[in-house]
FIPA-252994 format. One line per field, with one value per residue (C-alpha): residue number from 1; y, z, x. Coordinates in steps of 0.5 Angstrom, whole numbers, always signed. Each point is the difference from the previous one (the first is absolute). Layout:
num c(NUM ...)
c2 c(Y ...)
c3 c(Z ...)
c1 c(X ...)
This chain:
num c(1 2 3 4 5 6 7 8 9 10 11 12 13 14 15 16 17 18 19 20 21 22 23 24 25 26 27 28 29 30 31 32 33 34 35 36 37 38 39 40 41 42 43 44 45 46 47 48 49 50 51 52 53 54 55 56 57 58 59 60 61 62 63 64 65 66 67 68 69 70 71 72 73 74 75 76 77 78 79 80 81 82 83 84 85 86 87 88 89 90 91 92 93 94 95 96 97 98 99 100 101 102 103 104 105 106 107 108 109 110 111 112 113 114 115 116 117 118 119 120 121 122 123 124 125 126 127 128 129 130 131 132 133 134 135 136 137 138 139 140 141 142 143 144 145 146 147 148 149 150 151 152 153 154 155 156 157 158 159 160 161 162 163 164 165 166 167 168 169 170 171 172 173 174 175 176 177 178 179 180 181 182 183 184 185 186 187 188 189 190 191 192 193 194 195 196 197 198 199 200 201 202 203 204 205 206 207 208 209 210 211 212 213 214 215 216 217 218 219 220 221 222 223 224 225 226 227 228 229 230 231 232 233 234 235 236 237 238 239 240 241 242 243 244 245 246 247 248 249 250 251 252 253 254 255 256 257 258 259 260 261 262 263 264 265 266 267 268 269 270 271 272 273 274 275 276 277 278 279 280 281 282 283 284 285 286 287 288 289 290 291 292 293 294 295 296 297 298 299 300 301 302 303 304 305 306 307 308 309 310 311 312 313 314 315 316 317 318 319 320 321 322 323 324 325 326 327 328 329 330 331 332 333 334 335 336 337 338 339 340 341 342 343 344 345 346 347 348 349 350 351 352 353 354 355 356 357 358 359 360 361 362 363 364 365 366 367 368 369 370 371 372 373 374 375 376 377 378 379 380 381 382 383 384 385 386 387 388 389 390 391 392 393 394 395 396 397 398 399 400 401 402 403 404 405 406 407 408 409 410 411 412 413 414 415 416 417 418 419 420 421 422 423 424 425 426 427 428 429 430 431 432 433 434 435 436 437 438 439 440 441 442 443 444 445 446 447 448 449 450 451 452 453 454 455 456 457 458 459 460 461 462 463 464 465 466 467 468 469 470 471 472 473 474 475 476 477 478 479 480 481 482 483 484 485 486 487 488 489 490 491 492 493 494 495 496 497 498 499 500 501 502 503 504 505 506 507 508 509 510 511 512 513 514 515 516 517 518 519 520 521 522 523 524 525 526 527 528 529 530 531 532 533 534 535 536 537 538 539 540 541 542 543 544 545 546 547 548 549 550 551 552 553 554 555 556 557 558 559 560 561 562 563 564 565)
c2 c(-85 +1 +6 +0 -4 +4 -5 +2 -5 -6 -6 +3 +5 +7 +4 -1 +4 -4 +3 -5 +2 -4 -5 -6 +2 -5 -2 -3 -1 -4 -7 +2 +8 +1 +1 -3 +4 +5 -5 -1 +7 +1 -6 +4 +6 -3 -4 -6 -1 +3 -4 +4 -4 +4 +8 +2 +5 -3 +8 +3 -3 -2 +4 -3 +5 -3 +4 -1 +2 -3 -2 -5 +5 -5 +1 +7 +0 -4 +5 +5 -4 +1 +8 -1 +4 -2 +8 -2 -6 -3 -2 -1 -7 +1 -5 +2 -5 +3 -6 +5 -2 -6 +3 +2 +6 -2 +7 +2 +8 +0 -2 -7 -6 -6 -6 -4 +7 -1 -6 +0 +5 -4 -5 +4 +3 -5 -7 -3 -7 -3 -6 +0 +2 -7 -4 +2 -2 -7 +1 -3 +4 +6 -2 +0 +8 +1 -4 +5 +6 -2 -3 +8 -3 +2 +5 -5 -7 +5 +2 -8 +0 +5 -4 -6 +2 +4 -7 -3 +6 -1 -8 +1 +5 -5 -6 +5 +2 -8 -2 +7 -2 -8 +5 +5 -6 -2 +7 +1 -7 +1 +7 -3 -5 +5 +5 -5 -3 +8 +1 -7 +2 +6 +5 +6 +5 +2 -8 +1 +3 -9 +0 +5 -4 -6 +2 +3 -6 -4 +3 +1 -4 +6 +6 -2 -1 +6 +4 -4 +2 +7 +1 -3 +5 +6 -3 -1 +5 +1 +2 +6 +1 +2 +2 +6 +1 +1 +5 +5 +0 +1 +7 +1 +3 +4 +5 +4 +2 +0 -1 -2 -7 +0 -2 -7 -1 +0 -5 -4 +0 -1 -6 -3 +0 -3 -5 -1 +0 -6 -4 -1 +0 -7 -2 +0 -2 -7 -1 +1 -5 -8 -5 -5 -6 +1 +6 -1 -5 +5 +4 -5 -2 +7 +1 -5 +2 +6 -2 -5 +7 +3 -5 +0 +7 +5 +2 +3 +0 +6 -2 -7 +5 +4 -7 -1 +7 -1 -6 +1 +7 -5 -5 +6 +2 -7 +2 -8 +0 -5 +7 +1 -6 +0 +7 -3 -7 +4 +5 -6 -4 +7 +0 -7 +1 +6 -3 -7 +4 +5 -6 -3 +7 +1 -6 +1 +6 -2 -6 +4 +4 -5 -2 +6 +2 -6 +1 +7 -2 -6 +5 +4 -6 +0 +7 -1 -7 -5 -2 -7 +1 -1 +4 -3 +3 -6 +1 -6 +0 -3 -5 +1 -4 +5 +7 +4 +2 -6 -1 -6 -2 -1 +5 +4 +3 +8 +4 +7 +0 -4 -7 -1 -2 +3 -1 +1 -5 -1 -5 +1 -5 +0 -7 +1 +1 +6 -1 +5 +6 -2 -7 +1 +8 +3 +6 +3 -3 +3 +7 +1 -4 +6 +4 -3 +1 +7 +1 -2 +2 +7 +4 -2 +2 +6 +1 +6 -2 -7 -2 -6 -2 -5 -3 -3 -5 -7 +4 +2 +1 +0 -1 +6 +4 -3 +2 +6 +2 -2 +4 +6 -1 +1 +5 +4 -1 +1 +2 -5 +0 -7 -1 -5 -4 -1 +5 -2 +1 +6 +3 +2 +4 +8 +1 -2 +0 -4 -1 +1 -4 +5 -2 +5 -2 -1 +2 -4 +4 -1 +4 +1 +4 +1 -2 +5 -3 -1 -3 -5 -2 -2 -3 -5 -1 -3 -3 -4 -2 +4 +4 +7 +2 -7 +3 -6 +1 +7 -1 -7 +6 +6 -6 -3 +7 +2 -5 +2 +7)
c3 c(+61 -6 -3 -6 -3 -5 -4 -4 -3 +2 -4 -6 +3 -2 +5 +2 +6 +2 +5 +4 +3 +5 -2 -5 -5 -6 -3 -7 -7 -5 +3 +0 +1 +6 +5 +5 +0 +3 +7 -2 +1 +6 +4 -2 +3 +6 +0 -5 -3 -7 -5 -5 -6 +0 -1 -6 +0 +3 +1 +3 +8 +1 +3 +4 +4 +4 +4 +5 +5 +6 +4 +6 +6 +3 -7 +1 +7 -2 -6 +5 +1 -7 +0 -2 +2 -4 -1 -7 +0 -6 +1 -6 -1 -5 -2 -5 -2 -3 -5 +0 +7 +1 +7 +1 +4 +4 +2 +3 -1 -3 +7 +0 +3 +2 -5 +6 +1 -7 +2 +5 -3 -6 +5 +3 -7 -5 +0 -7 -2 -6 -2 +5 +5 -3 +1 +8 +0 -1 +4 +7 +5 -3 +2 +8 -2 -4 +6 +5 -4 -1 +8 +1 +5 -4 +5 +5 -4 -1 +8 +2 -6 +4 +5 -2 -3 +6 +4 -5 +1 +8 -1 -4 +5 +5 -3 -1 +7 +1 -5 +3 +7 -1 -4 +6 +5 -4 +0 +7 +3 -5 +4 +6 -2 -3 +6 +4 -3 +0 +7 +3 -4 +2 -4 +2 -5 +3 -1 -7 +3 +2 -8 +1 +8 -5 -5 +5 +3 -6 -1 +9 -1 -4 +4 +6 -2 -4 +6 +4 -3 -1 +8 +2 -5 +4 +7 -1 +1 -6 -3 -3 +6 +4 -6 -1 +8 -1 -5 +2 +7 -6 -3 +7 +2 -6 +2 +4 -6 -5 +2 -7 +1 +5 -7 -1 +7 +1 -7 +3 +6 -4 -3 +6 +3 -7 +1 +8 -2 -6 +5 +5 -6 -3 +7 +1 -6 +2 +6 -3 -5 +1 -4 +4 -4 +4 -2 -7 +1 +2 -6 -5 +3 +1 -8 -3 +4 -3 -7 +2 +1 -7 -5 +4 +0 -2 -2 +7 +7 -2 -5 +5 +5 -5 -3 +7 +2 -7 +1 +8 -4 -5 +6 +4 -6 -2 +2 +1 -5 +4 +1 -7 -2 +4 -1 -7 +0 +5 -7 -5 +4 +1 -7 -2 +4 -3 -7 +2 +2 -6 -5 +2 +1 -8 -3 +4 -4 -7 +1 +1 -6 -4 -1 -1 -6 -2 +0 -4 -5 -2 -1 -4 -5 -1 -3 -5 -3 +6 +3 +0 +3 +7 +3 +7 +6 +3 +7 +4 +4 +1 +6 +4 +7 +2 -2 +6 -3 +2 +0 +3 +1 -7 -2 -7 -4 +1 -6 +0 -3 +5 +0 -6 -7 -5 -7 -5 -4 -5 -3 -7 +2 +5 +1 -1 +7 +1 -3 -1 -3 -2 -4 -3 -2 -7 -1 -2 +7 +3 -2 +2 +7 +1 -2 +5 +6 -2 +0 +8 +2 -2 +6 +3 -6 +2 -7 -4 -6 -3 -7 -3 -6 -4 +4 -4 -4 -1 +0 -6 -1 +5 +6 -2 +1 +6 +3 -4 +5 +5 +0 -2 +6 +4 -3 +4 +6 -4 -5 -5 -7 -3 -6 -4 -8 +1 -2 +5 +5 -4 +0 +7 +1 +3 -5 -5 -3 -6 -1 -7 -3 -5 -6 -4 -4 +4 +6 +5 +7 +3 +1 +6 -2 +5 -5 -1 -1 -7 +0 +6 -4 -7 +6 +3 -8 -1 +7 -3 -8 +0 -5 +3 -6 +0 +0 +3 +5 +1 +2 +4 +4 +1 +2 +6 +2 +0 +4 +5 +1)
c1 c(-48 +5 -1 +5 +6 +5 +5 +6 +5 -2 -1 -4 -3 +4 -4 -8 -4 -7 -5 -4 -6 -5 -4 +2 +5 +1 +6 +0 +4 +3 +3 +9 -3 +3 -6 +3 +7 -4 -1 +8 +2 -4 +5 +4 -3 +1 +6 +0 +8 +1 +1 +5 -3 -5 +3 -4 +6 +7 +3 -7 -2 -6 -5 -7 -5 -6 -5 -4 -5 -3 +7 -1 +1 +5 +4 +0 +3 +6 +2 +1 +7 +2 -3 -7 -6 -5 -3 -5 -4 +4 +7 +4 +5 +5 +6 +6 +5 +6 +3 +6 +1 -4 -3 -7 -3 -6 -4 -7 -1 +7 +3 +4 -3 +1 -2 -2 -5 -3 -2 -3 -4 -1 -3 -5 -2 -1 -2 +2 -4 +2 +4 +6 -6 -4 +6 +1 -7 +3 +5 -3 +5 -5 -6 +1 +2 -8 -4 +4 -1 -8 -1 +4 +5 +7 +2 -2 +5 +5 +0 +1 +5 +4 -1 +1 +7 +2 -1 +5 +5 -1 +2 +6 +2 -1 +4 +6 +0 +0 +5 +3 +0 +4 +6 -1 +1 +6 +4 -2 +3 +6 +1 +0 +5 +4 +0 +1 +6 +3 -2 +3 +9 -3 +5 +4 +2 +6 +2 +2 +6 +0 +2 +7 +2 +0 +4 +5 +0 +2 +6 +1 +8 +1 -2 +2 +7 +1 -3 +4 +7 -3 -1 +6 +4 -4 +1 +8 +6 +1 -7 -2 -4 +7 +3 -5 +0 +8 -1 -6 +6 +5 -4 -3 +7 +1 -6 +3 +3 -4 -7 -3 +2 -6 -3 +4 -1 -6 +0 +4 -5 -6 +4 +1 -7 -2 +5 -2 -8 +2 +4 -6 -5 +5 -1 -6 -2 +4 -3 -8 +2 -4 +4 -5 -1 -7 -1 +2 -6 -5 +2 -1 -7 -2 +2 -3 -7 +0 +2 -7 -5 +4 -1 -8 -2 +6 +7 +2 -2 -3 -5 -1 -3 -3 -4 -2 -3 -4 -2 -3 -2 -5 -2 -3 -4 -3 -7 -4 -4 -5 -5 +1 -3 -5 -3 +0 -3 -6 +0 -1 -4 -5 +1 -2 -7 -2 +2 -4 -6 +0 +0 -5 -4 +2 -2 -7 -1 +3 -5 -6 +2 +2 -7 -2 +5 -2 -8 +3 +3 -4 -6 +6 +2 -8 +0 +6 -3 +3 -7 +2 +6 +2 +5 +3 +6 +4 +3 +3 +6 +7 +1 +6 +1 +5 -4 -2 -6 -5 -7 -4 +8 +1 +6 +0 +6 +0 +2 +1 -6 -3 -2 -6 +2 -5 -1 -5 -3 -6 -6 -2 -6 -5 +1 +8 +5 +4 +7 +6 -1 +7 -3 -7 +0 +1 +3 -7 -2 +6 -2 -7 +0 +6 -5 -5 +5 +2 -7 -2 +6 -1 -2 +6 +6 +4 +0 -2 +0 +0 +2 -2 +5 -3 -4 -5 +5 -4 -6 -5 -7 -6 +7 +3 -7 +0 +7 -1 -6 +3 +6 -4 -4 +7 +2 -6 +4 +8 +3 +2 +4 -2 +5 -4 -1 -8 -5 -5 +5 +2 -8 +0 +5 -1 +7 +3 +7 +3 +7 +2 +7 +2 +5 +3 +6 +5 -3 -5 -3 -6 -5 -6 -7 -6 -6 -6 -7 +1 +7 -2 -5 +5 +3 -4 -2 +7 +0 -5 +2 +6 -2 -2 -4 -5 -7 -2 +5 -2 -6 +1 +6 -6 -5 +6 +0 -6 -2 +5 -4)
């Protein structure tokens, strides 16, 4: 229940506090006063963006306060996320925007929240009827919301709806294993072929010295000359070889008479066996030599195979074999996919029954409940001067051949709602059909058949406190009397704040508030006053002529009031 709202900065409201009590609470003043700022701060309470147009004062923040009581318990558990512990009955909501800054600050005990919290919080609590809620009226897509509301199946549709978007999750995660598997057939047949392809060359990594035996052999004329004369030299009489062996003899003689001439000696030795060691490395290395044209072939051939695998799948033998191990690597992790998706179209095909059944069990229950909002309403339009008026609820269906929700054969299109199509429409005339509330109701229609609605769904409106912003447009007289009486009868069971021009609306209201544009010089600000008896009374007076002093309609104002005691 709403218990206070305090305003400061905002439009032209310097700072105003209004205490709300239970019963049906009035809210009136001049056309352009700026009674319905009041509804306009509390969005802002709960979250509604801010238009900076409306600083009174562009250097101070704007500050907007709202209590309530009475808190939804499953609200209560999901405030313990963000620190809350609801100690006291009343909670205060309080919202500040810096225009320095331009950021807000959303707190609930003066502990930050969410702005999503707050509105759900809103949702639960406050219920606002007035033009924007009589244009959802003629929007059809509400409709299917009120029948499942009065026919108490909300938590009933939103389960199918869970499950109606799971179904469509499952299904497009199977069409992406499907589209999945012909990508994963591809690569797997591609892995295939290129792990055969390096298992049929078959490469080594010790052929990548192939690359340096082709290079010597390009160039083998060269080589074998030069070691040849080299050889030659080393094994002929007058080669170094011998010429060392003659002088380490040489030094070897001197010895006996100075013995540090071992050191040459043995250099000389060690040149020897270096010289000898080279003689047989040149030796050896001729006869290793193949300058076949057959073995030049195989080189070619061999080459050009592994030139093949690196332009493929590396620069190197290396990363050749390396692309392989990664590819037999990825091969042995494929899972099939087959279980997958079976696993899946068993899920969606579960799904698909579940659904088909409880489509058909919901529209039975709104059928049924159909009739009986219908009854209630109707006798609802006859307290508020609508006896001759006929209101109707249309459900019928879509056909679709390929749907899975069938019924006799026949096949209707399943939405997230279910499978009905629901609107409201009217007959101002017995003896005229129903048509489109969209075609033939006026405003004032409009205003009173959302009260009518409002008034058999009632028992089933979480909400705690429901605030009713001029409803009463395009009514006047007897009507207004009418609605008047029934608003005040919801007002037993709610707490409603009627924001109203008409005096017979006015009159019976447990309390009132009058908003007061106040002018000075170079100054305007509004102004909100709870009325005592005998100000409700100069009130109402103007109400009715727009003159507060008219003796007239001072009397005509008690004679209202006193027919409300």
């Amino acid at each position: 229940m709403l218990k206070r709202i305090y305003i400061k900065n905002y439009a032209l409201i310097k700072e105003i506090e209004v205490n709300f009590e239970n019963g049906l609470t009035i809210i009136s003043g001049e056309t352009g006063a700026g009674k319905s700022i009041l509804i306009n701060s509390l969005y802002l309470a709960f979250g509604e963006p801010i238009d900076t147009t409306f600083l009174l004062n562009k250097e101070e923040p704007i500050i907007v306060e709202v209590d309530l009581d009475k808190i939804d318990e499953e609200i209560k558990e999901q405030g313990k996320e963000f620190g809350l512990d609801f100690t006291r009955d009343e909670i205060t909501i309080r919202r500040i925007y810096n225009p320095k800054t331009g950021k807000n600050s959303y707190l609930i005990e003066d502990i930050p929240v969410p702005k999503t919290y707050l509105s759900a919080i809103f949702k639960n609590s406050i219920e606002l009827v007035g033009q924007h809620e009589n244009s959802r009226l003629l929007n059809v897509s509400s409709h299917i919301e009120l029948l499942d509301l009065f026919a108490n199946i909300k938590q009933e549709v939103q389960q199918f709806s869970n499950y109606y978007n799971l179904l469509k999750k499952k299904e497009e995660e199977l069409n992406l294993l499907i589209k999945t598997k012909d990508e994963q057939t591809k690569r797997i047949d591609y892995l295939n072929y290129a792990i055969s392809e390096i298992n049929k060359i078959n490469p080594k990594l010790e052929e990548e010295d192939l690359y340096e035996e082709r290079k010597k052999l390009s160039h083998s004329e060269k080589i074998v000359a030069n070691l040849s004369d080299a050889l030659s030299y080393l094994k002929s009489q007058n080669s170094g070889l011998n010429k060392i062996f003659l002088l380490k003899k040489s030094i070897d003689e001197l010895i006996t008479f100075d013995s540090t001439l071992s050191k040459i000696s043995s250099n000389f030795q060690d040149a020897y066996i270096l010289l000898q060691d080279t003689e047989q490395e040149i030796a050896s290395y001729l006869e290793r030599l193949d300058f076949s044209e057959e073995h030049l072939k195989f080189l070619d051939e061999r080459l050009d195979q592994l030139e093949f695998l690196k332009k493929k799948y590396g620069n190197s033998i290396e990363q050749v074999l390396n692309t392989k191990k990664q590819y037999e690597e990825e091969l042995a992790n494929y899972d099939s996919l087959d279980e997958k998706m079976d696993k899946l179209s068993k899920e969606i095909s579960n799904l698909k029954q579940k659904l088909a059944h409880d489509a058909i069990t919901i529209s039975q229950k709104r059928r049924v409940s159909a009739k009986e909002l219908e009854l209630l309403v109707n006798e609802n339009l006859k307290k508020i001067g609508m006896e001759a008026s006929r209101f109707a609820v249309s459900m019928d269906y879509q056909m679709d051949e390929n749907s899975y929700c069938k019924v006799n054969g026949i096949g209707y299109k399943v939405t997230s709602n279910g499978i009905d199509n629901v609107e409201f429409a009217l007959s101002s005339s017995p003896s005229l059909p129903v048509k489109s509330l969209r075609k033939i109701a006026s405003g004032g229609e409009i205003s009173r058949i959302m009260l009518a609605i409002k008034k058999a769904l009632i028992e089933y409106e979480q909400a705690s406190t429901i605030i009713f912003d001029e409803i009463d447009t395009g009514i006047g007289g007897k009507t207004a009397d009418l609605v008047g009486n029934e608003i005040s009868l919801i007002a037993n069971d709610r707490q409603i704040i009627c924001i109203t021009h008409l005096p017979q609306i006015a009159s019976y209201g447990d309390h009132h508030f009058n908003v007061v544009k106040n002018i000075a010089s170079k100054d305007v600000y509004v102004t909100i006053h709870k009325l005592s008896n005998e100000q409700r009374i100069s009130e109402i007076a103007r109400m009715l002529s727009g003159q507060p002093d008219s003796e007239v309609a001072l009397e005509h104002a008690k004679e209202l009031l006193n027919q409300k005691k």
